[in-house]
C-alpha positions, 0 to 999 in steps of 0.5 A: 604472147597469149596461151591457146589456154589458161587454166584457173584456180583457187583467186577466181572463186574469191575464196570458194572452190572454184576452177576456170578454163579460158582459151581462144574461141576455136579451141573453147568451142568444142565445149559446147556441142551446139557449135561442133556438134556430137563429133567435135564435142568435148565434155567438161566435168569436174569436182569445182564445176558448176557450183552455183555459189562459186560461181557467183562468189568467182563473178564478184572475185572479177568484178571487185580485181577489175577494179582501179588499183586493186592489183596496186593494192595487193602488190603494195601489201605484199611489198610492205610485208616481204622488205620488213620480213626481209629487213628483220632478217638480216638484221637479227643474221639468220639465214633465210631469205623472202621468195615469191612474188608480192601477192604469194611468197614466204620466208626458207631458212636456207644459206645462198640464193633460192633460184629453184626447187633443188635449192629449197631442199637445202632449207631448214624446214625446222626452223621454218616450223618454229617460226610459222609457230611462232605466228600462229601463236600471235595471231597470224594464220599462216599454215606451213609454207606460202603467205597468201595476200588479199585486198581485205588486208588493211594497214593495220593488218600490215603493221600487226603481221610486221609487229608478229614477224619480229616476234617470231625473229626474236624467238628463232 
C-alpha cells in the first residue's frame, strides 16, 4: 500500500539537515499556488526548508542510494556488525540482545524478548552506558543509543568495530 504521504528526514540530506514531504499529486499540489490558487494554497515553511547546500547534499544522497547495490551493501554491513555483536554476547552470558533493523539498531542490556517500548524500560541503561563508553574509548563513535550504518563503512571498518564490540564485551 503506498501513503497519501511521506515525510522525510535525517538519510535524505546525506548528512546535512534536511527534510522532505513527498506525497501523491493531489494532495503535493496545494503546495504550489500556481496550481490551487490563493484558496487552496498551503504554505510550507520550515527550519530544514530550503537550505541550498542540503539541498544539493540531499540531490546527490539519492543519486548515490539509486545506485545497484547500495541498499545490499548497507544491509550487509549492518547484518555483519549485529550477528558478531550478537554472537559476542551470547558467548560472554550477558544479558542483552541486538534490536533494529541492519541500517539503524543497538544492543539493550535487558533479560527476555525486546518486542516494544515498555520492554526497553526494563533494560540496564548502566551497563549499556559502560559499554558505549567502552567504544568510544577505542574509537567507535557511538553516542548513547542506536548504530547508525552508511556505505562509507568499509570492511575494515566492520572488523574494527567488531574487534571494539569484544572489547567492550570483555570489560562489561
Amino acid at each position: 500500500m503506498t501513503p497519501d504521504l511521506c515525510t522525510l528526514g535525517k538519510i535524505i540530506g546525506g548528512g546535512f539537515p534536511l527534510a522532505a514531504i513527498a506525497g501523491r499529486a493531489d494532495i503535493m499540489a496545494h503546495f504550489d499556488r500556481a496550481r490551487v490558487g490563493d484558496d487552496g494554497f498551503l504554505m510550507q515553511v520550515g527550519t530544514l526548508s530550503g537550505n541550498p547546500v542540503a539541498s544539493v547534499a540531499g540531490l546527490a544522497t539519492l543519486d548515490i542510494l539509486q545506485r545497484p547495490g547500495a541498499y545490499e551493501g548497507a544491509f550487509a554491513t549492518g547484518h555483519a556488525l549485529m550477528d558478531g555483536l550478537t554472537r559476542l554476547l551470547r558467548d560472554a552470558g550477558l544479558p542483552g540482545q541486538v534490536v533494529g533493523e541492519p541500517v539503524l539498531f543497538d544492543v539493550v542490556f535487558a533479560e527476555g524478548e525486546i518486542r516494544n517500548y515498555r520492554d526497553m524500560q526494563r533494560a540496564d541503561a548502566k551497563l549499556a552506558g559502560h559499554f558505549n563508553r567502552h567504544l568510544r574509548q577505542a574509537g567507535i563513535l557511538k553516542g548513547d543509543s542506536k548504530y547508525y550504518i552508511s556505505l562509507a563503512h568499509t570492511a575494515d571498518d566492520i572488523a574494527a568495530t567488531l574487534e571494539a564490540f569484544q572489547g567492550a564485551v570483555r570489560a562489561l
